[in-house]
Each structure stands twice: as C-alpha cells, then as structure tokens.
mmCIF file as gemmi writes it, N, C-alpha and C atoms, coordinates in Angstrom:
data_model
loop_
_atom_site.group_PDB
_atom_site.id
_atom_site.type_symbol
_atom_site.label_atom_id
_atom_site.label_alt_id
_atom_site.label_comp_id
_atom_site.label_asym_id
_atom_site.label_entity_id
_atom_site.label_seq_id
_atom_site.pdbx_PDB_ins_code
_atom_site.Cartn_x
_atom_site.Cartn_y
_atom_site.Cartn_z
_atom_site.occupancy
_atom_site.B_iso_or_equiv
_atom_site.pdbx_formal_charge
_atom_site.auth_seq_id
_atom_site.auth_asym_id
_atom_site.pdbx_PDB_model_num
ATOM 1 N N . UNK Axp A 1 ? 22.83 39.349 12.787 1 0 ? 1 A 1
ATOM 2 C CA . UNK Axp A 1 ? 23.016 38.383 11.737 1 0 ? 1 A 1
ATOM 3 C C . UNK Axp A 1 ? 24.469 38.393 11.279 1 0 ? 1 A 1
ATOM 4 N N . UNK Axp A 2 ? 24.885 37.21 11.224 1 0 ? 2 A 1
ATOM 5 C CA . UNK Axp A 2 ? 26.437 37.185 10.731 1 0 ? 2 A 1
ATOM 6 C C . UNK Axp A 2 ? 26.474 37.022 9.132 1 0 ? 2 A 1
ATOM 7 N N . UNK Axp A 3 ? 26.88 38.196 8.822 1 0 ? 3 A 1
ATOM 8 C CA . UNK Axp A 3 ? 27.551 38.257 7.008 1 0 ? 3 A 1
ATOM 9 C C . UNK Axp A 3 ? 28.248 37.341 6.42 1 0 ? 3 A 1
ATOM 10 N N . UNK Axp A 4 ? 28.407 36.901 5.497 1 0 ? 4 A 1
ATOM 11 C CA . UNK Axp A 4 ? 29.299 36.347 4.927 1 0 ? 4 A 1
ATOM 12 C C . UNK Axp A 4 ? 29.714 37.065 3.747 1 0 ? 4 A 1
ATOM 13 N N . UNK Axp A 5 ? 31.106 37.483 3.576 1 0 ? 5 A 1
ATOM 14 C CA . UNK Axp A 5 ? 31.596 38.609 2.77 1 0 ? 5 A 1
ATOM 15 C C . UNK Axp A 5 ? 31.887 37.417 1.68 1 0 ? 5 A 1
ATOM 16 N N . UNK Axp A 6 ? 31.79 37.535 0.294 1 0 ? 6 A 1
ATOM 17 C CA . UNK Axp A 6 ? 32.185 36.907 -1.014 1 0 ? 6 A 1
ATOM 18 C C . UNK Axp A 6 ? 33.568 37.646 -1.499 1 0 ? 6 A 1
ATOM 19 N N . UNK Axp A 7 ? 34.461 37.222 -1.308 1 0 ? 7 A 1
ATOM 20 C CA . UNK Axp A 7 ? 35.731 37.3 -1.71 1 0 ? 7 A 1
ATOM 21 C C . UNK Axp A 7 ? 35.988 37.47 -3.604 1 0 ? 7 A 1
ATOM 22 N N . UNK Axp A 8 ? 35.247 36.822 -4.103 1 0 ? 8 A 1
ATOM 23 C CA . UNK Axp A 8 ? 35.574 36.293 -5.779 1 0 ? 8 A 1
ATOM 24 C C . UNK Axp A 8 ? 34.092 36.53 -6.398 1 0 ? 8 A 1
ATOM 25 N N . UNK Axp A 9 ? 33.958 37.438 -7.334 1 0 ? 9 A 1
ATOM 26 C CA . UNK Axp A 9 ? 34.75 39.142 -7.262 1 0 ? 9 A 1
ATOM 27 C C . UNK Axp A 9 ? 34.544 39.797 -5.234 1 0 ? 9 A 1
ATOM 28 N N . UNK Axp A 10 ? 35.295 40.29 -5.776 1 0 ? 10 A 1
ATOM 29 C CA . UNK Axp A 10 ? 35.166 41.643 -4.254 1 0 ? 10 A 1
ATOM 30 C C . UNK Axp A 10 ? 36.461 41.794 -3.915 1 0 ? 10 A 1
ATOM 31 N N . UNK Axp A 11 ? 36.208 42.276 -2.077 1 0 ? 11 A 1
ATOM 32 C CA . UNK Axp A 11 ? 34.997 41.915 -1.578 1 0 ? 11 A 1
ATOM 33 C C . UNK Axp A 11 ? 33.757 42.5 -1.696 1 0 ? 11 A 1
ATOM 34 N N . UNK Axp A 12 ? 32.629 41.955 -1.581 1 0 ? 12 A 1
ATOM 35 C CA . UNK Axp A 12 ? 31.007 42.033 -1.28 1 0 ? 12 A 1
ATOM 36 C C . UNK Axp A 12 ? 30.184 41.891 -0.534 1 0 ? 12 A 1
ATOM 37 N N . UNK Axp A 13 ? 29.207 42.354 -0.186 1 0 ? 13 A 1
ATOM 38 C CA . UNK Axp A 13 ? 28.474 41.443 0.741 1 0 ? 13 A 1
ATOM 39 C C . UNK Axp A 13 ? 26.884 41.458 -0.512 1 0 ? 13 A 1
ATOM 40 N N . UNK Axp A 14 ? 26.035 40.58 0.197 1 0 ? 14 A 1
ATOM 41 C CA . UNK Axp A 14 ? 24.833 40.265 -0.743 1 0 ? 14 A 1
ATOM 42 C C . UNK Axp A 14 ? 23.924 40.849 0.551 1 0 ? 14 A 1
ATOM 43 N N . UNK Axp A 15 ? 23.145 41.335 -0.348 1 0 ? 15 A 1
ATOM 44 C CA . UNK Axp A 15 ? 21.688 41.334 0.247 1 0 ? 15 A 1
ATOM 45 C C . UNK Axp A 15 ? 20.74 40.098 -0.012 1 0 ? 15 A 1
ATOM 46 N N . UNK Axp A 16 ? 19.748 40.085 0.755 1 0 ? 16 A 1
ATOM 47 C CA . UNK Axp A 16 ? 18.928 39.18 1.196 1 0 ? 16 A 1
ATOM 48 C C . UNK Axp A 16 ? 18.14 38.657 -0.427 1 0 ? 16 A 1
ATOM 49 N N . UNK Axp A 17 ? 17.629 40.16 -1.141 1 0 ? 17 A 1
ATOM 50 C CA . UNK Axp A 17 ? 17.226 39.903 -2.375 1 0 ? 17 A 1
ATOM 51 C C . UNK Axp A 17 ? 17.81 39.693 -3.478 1 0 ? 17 A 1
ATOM 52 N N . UNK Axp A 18 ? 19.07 39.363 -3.248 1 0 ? 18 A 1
ATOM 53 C CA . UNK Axp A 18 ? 20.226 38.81 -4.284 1 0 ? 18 A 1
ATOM 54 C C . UNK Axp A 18 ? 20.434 37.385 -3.805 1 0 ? 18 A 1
ATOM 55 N N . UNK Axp A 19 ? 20.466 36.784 -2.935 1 0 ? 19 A 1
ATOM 56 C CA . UNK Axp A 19 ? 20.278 35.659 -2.007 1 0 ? 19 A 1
ATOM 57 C C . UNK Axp A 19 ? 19.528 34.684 -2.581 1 0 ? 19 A 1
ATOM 58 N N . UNK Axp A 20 ? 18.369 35.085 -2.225 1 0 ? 20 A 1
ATOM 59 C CA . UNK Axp A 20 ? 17.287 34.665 -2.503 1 0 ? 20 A 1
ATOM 60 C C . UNK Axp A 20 ? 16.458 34.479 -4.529 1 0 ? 20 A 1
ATOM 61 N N . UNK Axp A 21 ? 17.37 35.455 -5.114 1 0 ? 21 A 1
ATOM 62 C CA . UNK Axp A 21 ? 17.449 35.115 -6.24 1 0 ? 21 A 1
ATOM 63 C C . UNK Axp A 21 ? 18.445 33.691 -6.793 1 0 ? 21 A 1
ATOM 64 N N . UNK Axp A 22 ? 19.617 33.825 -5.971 1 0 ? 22 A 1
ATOM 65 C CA . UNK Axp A 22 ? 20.751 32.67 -6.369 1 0 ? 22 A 1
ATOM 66 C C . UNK Axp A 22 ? 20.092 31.742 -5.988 1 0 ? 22 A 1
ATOM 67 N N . UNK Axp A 23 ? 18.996 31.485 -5.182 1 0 ? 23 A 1
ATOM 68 C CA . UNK Axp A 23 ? 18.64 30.008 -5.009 1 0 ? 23 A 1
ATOM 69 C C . UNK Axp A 23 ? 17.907 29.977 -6.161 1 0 ? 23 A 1
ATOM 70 N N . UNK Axp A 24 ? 17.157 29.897 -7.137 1 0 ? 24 A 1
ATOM 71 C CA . UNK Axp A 24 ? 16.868 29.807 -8.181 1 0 ? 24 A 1
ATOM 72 C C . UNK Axp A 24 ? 17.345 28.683 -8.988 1 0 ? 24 A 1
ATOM 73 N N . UNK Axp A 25 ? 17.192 27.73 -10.158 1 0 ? 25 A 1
ATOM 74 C CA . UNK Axp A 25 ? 17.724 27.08 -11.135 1 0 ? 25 A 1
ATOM 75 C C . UNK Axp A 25 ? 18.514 28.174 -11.948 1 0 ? 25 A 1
ATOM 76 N N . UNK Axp A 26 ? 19.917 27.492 -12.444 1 0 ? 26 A 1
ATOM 77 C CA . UNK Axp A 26 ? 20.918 28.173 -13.25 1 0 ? 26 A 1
ATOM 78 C C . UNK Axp A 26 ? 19.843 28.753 -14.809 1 0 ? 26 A 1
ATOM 79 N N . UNK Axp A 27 ? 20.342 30.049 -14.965 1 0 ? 27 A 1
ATOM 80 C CA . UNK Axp A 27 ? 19.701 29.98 -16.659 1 0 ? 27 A 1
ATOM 81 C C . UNK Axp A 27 ? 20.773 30.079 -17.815 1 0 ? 27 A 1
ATOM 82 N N . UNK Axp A 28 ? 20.646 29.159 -18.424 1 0 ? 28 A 1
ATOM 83 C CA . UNK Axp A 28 ? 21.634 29.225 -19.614 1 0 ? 28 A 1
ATOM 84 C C . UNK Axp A 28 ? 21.942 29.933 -20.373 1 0 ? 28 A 1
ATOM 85 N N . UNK Axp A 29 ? 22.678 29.923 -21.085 1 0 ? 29 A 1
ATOM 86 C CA . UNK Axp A 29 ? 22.461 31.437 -22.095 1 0 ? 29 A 1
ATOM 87 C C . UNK Axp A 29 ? 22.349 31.082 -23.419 1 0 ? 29 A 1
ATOM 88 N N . UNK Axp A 30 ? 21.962 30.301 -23.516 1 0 ? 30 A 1
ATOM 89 C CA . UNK Axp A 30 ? 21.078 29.455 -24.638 1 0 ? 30 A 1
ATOM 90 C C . UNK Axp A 30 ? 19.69 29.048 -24.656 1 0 ? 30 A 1
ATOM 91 N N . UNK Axp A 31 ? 19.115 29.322 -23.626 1 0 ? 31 A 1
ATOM 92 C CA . UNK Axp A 31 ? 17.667 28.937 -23.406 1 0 ? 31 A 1
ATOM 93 C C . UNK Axp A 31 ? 17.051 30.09 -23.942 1 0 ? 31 A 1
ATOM 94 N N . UNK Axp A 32 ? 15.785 30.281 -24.211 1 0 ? 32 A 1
ATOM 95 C CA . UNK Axp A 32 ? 14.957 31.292 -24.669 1 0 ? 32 A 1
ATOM 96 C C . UNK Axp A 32 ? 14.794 32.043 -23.199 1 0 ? 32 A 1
ATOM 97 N N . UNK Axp A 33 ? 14.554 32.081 -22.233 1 0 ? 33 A 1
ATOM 98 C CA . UNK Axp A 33 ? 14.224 32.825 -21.747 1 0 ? 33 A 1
ATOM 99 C C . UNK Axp A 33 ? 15.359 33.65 -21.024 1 0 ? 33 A 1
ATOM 100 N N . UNK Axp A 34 ? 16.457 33.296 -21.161 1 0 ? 34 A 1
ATOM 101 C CA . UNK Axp A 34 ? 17.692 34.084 -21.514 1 0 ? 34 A 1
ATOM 102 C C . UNK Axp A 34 ? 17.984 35.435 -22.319 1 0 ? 34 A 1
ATOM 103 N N . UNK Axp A 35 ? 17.345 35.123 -23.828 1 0 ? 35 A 1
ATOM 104 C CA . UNK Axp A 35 ? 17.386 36.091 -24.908 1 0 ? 35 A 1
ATOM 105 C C . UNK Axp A 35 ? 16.214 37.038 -24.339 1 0 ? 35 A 1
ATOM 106 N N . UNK Axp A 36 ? 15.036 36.611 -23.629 1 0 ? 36 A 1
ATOM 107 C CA . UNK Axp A 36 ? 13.894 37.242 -23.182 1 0 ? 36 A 1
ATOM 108 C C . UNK Axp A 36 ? 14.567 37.941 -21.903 1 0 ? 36 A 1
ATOM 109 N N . UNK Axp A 37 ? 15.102 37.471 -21.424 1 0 ? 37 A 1
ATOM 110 C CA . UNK Axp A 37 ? 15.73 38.421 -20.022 1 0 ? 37 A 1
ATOM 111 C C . UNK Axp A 37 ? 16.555 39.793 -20.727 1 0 ? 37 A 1
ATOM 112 N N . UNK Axp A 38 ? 17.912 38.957 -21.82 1 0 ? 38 A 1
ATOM 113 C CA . UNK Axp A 38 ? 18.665 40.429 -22.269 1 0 ? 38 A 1
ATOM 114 C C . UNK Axp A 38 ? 18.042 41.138 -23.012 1 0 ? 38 A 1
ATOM 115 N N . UNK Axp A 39 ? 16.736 41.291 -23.796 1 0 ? 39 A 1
ATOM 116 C CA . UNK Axp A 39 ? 16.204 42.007 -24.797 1 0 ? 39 A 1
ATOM 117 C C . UNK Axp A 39 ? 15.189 42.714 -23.543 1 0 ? 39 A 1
ATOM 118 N N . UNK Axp A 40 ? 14.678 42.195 -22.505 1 0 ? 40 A 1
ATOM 119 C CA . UNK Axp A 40 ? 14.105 43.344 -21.756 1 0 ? 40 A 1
ATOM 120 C C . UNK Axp A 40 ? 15.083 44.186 -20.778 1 0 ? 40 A 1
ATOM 121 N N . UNK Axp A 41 ? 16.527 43.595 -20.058 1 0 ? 41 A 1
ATOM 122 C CA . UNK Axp A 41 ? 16.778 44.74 -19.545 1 0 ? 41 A 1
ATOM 123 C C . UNK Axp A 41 ? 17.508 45.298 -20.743 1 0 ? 41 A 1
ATOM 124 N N . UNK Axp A 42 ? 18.049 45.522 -22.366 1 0 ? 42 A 1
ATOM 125 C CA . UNK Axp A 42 ? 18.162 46.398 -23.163 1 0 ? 42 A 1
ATOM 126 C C . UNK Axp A 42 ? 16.91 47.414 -23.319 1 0 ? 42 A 1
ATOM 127 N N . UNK Axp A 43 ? 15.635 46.774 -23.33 1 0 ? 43 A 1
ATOM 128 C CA . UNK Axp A 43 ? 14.684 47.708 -23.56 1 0 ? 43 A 1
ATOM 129 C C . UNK Axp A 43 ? 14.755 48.468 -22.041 1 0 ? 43 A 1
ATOM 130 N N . UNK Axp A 44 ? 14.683 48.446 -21.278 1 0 ? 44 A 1
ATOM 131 C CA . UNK Axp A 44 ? 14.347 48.894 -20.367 1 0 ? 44 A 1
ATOM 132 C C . UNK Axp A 44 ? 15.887 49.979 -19.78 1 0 ? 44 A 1
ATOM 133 N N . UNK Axp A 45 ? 16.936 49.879 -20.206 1 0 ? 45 A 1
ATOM 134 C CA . UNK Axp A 45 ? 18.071 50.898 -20.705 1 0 ? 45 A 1
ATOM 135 C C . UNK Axp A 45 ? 17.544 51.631 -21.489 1 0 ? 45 A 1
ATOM 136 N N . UNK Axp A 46 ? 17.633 51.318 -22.677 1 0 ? 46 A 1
ATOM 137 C CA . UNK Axp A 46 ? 16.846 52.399 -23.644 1 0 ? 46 A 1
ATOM 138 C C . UNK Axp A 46 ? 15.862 53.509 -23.053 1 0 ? 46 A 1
ATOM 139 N N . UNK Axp A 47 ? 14.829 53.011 -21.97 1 0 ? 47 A 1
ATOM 140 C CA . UNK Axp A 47 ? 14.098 53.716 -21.857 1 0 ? 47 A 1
ATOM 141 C C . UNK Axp A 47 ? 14.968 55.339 -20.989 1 0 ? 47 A 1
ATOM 142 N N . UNK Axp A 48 ? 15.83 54.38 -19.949 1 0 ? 48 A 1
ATOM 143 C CA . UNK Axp A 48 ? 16.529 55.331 -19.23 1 0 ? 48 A 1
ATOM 144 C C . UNK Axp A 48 ? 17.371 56.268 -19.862 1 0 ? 48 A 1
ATOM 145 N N . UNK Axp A 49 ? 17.978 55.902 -20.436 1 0 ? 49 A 1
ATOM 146 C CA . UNK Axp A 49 ? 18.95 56.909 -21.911 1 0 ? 49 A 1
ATOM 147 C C . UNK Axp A 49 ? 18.045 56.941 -23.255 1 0 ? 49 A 1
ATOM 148 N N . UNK Axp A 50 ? 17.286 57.429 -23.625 1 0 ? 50 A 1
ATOM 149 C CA . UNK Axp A 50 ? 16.645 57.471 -24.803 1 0 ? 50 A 1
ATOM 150 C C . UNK Axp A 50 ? 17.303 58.696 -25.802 1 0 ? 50 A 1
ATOM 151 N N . UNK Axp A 51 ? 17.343 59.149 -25.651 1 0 ? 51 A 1
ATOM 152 C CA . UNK Axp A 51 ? 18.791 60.05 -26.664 1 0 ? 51 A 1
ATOM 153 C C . UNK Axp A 51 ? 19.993 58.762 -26.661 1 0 ? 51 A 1
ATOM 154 N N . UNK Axp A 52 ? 20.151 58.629 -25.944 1 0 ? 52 A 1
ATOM 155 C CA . UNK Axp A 52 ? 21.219 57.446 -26.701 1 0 ? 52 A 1
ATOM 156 C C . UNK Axp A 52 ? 21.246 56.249 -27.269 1 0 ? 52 A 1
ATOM 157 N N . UNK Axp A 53 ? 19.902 55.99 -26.997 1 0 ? 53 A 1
ATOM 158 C CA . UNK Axp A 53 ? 19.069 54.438 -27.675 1 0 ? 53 A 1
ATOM 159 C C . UNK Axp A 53 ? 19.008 55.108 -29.078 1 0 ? 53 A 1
ATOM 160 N N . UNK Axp A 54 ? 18.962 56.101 -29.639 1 0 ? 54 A 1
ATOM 161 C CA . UNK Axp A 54 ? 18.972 56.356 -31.087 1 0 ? 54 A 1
ATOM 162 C C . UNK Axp A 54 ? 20.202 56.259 -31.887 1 0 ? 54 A 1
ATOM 163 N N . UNK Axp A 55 ? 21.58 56.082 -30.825 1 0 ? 55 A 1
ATOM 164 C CA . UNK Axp A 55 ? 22.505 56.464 -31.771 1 0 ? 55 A 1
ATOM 165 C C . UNK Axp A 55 ? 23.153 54.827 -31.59 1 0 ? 55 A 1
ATOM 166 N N . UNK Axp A 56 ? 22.813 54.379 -30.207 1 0 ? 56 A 1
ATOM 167 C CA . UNK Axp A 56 ? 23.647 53.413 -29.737 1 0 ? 56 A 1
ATOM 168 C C . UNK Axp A 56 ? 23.002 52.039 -29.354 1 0 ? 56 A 1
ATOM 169 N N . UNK Axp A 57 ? 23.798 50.925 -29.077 1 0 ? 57 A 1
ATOM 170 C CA . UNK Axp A 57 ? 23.254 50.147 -28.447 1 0 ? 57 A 1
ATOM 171 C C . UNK Axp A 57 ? 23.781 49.604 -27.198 1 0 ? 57 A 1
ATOM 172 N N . UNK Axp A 58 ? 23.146 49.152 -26.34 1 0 ? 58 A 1
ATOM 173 C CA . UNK Axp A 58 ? 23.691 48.821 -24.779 1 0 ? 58 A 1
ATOM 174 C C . UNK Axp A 58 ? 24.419 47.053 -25.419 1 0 ? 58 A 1
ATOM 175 N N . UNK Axp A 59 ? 25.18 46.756 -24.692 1 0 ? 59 A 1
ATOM 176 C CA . UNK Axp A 59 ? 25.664 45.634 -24.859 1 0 ? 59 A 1
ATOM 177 C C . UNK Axp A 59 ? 25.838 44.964 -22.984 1 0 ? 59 A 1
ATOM 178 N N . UNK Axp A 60 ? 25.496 43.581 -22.93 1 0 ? 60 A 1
ATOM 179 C CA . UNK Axp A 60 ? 25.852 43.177 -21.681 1 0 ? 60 A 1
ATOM 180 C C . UNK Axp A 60 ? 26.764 42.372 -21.057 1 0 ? 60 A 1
ATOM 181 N N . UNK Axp A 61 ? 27.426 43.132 -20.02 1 0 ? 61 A 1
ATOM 182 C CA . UNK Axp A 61 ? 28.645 42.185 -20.185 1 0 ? 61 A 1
ATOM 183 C C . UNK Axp A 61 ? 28.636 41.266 -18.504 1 0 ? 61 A 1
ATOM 184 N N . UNK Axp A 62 ? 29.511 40.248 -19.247 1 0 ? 62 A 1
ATOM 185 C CA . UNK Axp A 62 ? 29.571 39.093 -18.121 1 0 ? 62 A 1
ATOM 186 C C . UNK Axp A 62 ? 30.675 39.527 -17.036 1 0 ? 62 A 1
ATOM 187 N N . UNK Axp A 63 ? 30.78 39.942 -16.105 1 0 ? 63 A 1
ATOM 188 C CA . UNK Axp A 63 ? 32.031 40.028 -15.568 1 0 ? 63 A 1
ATOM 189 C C . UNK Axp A 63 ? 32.338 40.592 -14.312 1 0 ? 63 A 1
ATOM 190 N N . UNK Axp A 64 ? 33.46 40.965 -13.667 1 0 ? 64 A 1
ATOM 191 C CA . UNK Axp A 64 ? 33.541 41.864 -12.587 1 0 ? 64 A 1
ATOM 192 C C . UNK Axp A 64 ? 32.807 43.406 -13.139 1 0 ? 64 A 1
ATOM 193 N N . UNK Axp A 65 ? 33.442 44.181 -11.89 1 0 ? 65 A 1
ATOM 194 C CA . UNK Axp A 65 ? 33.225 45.485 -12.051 1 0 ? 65 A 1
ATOM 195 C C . UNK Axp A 65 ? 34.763 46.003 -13.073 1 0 ? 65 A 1
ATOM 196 N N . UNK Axp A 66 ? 35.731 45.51 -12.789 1 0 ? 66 A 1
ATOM 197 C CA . UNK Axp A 66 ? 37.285 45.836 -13.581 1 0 ? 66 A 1
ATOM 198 C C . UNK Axp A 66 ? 36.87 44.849 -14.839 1 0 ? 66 A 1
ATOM 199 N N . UNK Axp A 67 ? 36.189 44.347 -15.605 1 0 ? 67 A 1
ATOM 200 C CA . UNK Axp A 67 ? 35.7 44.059 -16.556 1 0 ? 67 A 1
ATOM 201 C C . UNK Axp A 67 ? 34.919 45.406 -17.235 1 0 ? 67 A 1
ATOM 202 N N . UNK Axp A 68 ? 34.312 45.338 -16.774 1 0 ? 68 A 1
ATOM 203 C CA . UNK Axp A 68 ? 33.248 46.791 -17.04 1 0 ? 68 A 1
ATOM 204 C C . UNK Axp A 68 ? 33.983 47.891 -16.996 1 0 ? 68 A 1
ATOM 205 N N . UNK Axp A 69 ? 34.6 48.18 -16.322 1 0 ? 69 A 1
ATOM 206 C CA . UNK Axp A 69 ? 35.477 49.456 -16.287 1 0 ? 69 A 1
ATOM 207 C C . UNK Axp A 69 ? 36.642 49.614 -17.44 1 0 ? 69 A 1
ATOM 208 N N . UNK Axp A 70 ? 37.173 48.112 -18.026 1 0 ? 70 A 1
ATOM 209 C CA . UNK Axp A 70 ? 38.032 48.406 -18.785 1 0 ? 70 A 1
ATOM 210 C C . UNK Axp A 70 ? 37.537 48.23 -20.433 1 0 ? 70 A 1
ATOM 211 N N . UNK Axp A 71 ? 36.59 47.777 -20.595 1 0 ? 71 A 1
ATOM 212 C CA . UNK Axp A 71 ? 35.637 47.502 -21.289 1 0 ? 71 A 1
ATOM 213 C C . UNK Axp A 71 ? 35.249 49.042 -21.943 1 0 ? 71 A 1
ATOM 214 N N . UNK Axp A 72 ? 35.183 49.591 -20.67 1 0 ? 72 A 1
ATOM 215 C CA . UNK Axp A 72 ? 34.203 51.055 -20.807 1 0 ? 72 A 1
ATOM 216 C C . UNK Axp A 72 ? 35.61 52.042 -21.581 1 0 ? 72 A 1
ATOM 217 N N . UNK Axp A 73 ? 36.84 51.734 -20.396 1 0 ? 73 A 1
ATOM 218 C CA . UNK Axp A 73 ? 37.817 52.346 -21.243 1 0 ? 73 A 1
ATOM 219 C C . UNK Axp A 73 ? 38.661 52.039 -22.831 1 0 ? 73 A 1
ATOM 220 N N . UNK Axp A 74 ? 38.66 50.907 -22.95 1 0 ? 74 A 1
ATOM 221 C CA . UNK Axp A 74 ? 39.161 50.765 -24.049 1 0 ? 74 A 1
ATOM 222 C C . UNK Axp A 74 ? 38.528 51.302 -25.545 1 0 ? 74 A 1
ATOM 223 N N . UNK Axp A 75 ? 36.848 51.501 -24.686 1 0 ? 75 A 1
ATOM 224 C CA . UNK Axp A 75 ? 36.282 51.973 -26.423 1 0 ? 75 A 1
ATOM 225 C C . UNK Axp A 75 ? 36.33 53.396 -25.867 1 0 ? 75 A 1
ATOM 226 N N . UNK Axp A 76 ? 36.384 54.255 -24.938 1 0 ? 76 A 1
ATOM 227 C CA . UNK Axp A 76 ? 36.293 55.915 -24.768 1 0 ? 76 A 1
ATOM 228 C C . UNK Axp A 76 ? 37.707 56.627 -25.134 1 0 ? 76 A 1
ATOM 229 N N . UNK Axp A 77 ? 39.024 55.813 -24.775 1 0 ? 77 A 1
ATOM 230 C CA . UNK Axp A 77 ? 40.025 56.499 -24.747 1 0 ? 77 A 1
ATOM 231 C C . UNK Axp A 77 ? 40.804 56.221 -26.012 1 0 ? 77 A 1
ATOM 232 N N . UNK Axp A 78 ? 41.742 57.138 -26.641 1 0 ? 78 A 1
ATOM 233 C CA . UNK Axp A 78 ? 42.35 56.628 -28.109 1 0 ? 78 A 1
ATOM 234 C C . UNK Axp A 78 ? 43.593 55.856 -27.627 1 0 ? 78 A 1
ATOM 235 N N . UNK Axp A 79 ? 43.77 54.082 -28.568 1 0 ? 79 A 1
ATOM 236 C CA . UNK Axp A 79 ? 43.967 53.19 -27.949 1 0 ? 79 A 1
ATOM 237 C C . UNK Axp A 79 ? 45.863 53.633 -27.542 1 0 ? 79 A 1
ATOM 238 N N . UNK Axp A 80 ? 46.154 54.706 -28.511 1 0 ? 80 A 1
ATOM 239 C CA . UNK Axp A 80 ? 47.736 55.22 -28.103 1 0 ? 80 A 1
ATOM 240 C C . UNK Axp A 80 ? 47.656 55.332 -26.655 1 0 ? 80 A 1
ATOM 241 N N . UNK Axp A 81 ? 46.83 55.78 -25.596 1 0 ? 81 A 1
ATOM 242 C CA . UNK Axp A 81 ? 46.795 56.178 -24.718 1 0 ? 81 A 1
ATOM 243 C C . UNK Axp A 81 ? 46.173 54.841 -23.345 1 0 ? 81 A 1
ATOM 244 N N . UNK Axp A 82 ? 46.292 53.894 -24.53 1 0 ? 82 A 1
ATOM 245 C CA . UNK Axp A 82 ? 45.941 53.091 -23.22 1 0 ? 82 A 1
ATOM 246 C C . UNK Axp A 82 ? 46.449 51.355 -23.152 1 0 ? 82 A 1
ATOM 247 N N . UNK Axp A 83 ? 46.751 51.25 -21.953 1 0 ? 83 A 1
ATOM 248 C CA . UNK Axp A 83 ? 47.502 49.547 -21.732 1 0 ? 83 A 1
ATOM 249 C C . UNK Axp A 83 ? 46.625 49.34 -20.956 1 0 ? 83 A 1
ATOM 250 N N . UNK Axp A 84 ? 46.251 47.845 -21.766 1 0 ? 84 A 1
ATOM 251 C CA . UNK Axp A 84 ? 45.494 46.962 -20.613 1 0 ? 84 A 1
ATOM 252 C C . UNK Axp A 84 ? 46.371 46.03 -20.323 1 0 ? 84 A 1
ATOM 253 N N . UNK Axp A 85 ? 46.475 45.622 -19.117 1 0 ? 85 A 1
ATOM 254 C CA . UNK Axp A 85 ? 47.321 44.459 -18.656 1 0 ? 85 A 1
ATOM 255 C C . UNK Axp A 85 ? 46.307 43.589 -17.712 1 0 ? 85 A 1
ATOM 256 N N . UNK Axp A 86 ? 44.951 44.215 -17.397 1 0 ? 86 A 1
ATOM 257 C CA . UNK Axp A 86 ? 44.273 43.316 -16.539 1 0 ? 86 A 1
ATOM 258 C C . UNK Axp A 86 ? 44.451 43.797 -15.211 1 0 ? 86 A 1
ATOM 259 N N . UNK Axp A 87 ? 44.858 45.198 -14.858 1 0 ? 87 A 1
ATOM 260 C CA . UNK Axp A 87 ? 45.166 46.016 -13.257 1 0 ? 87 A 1
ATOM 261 C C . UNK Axp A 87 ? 44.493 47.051 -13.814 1 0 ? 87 A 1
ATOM 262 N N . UNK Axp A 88 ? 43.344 47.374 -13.265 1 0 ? 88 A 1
ATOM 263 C CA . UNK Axp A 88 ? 42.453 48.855 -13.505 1 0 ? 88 A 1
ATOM 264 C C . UNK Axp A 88 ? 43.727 50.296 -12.869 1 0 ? 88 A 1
ATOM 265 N N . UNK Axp A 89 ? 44.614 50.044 -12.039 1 0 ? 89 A 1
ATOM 266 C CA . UNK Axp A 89 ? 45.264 51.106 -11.686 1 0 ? 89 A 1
ATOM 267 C C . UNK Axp A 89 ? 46.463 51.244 -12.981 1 0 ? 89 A 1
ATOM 268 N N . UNK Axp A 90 ? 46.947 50.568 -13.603 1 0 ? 90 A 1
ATOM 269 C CA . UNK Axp A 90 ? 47.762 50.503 -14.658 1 0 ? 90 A 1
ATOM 270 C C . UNK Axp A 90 ? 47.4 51.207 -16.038 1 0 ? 90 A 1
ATOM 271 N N . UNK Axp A 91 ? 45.901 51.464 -15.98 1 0 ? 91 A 1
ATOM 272 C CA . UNK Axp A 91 ? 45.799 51.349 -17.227 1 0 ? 91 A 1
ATOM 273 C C . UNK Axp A 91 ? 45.967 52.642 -18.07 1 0 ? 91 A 1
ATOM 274 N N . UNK Axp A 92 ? 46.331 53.611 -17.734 1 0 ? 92 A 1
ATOM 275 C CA . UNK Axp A 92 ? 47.028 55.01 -18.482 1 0 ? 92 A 1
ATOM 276 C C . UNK Axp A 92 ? 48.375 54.616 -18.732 1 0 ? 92 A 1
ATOM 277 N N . UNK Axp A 93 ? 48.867 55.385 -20.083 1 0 ? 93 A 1
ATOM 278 C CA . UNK Axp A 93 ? 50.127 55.33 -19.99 1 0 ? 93 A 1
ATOM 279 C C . UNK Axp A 93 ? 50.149 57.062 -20.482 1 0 ? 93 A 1
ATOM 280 N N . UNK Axp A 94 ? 51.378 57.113 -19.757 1 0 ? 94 A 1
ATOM 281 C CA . UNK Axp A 94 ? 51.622 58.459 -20.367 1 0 ? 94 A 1
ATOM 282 C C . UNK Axp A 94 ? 51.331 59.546 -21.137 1 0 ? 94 A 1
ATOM 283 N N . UNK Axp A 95 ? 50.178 60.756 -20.972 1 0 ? 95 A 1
ATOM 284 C CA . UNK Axp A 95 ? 49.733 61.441 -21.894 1 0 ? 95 A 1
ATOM 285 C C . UNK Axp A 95 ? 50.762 62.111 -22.797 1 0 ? 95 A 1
C-alpha cells in the first residue's frame, strides 16, 4: 500500500482508523455535541490521573505537537527562564 505522508503538521503518516474517522462530517465547536465530546475525554483524563483531577484541571488544546509542548513549557518553567519565539529548539535562554 502506498502512504501518503501529511506534511502540515509533521511529517506524519495516518492510520487507517484516523482515516476513516476524517471522513466523517466536520464538528463545530459550537454544537452540543462538541461540549459532549470535551467534557468526556476531560472525564475520562481525570480518571487516568486522579490525584491530579483533585488539584487540577486538564485543558484541550487545538494544535501541533510544538503547540503542546510550548504550552506545557511556558506554565512549568519560571517565565525569566524562558523565550518563546515559536522554534521549540530556542526556547531556553540562559540559566
């Protein structure tokens, strides 16, 4: 079977059951069953971290993986210690 690698984000490749989900109708993020999708995979986090479902809450984000990653860094590290410019390799500055 010939792949087709997705360039934007990536690269990637998809599996068959990611595929087969994108053929689907778009869901808005205004429709109700939107809010019903993010309130079950939050519950269903919670279940996996439950010591931390008491202190915290999961939030979901739209984006690449360097979305998520800088996302993750900007709230862990003290902000003296950190530049975002939008390059995940950039983003320390000098301890």
């Amino acid at each position: 079977m010939n792949r087709t690698i997705l360039l934007n984000p990536g690269p990637v490749t998809l599996s068959e059951r990611v595929r087969r989900a994108l053929l689907q109708p778009d869901l808005c993020h205004r429709e109700p069953e939107f809010a019903e999708l993010t309130l079950d995979i939050k519950a269903r986090l919670a279940k996996v971290y439950p010591a931390a479902a008491e202190d915290y809450e999961a939030i979901l984000l739209t984006g690449s993986g360097t979305c998520a990653v800088e996302a993750m860094l900007s709230t862990l590290v003290p902000h003296h210690r950190f530049a975002s410019d939008g390059v995940t390799r950039d983003l320390f500055v000098s301890c």
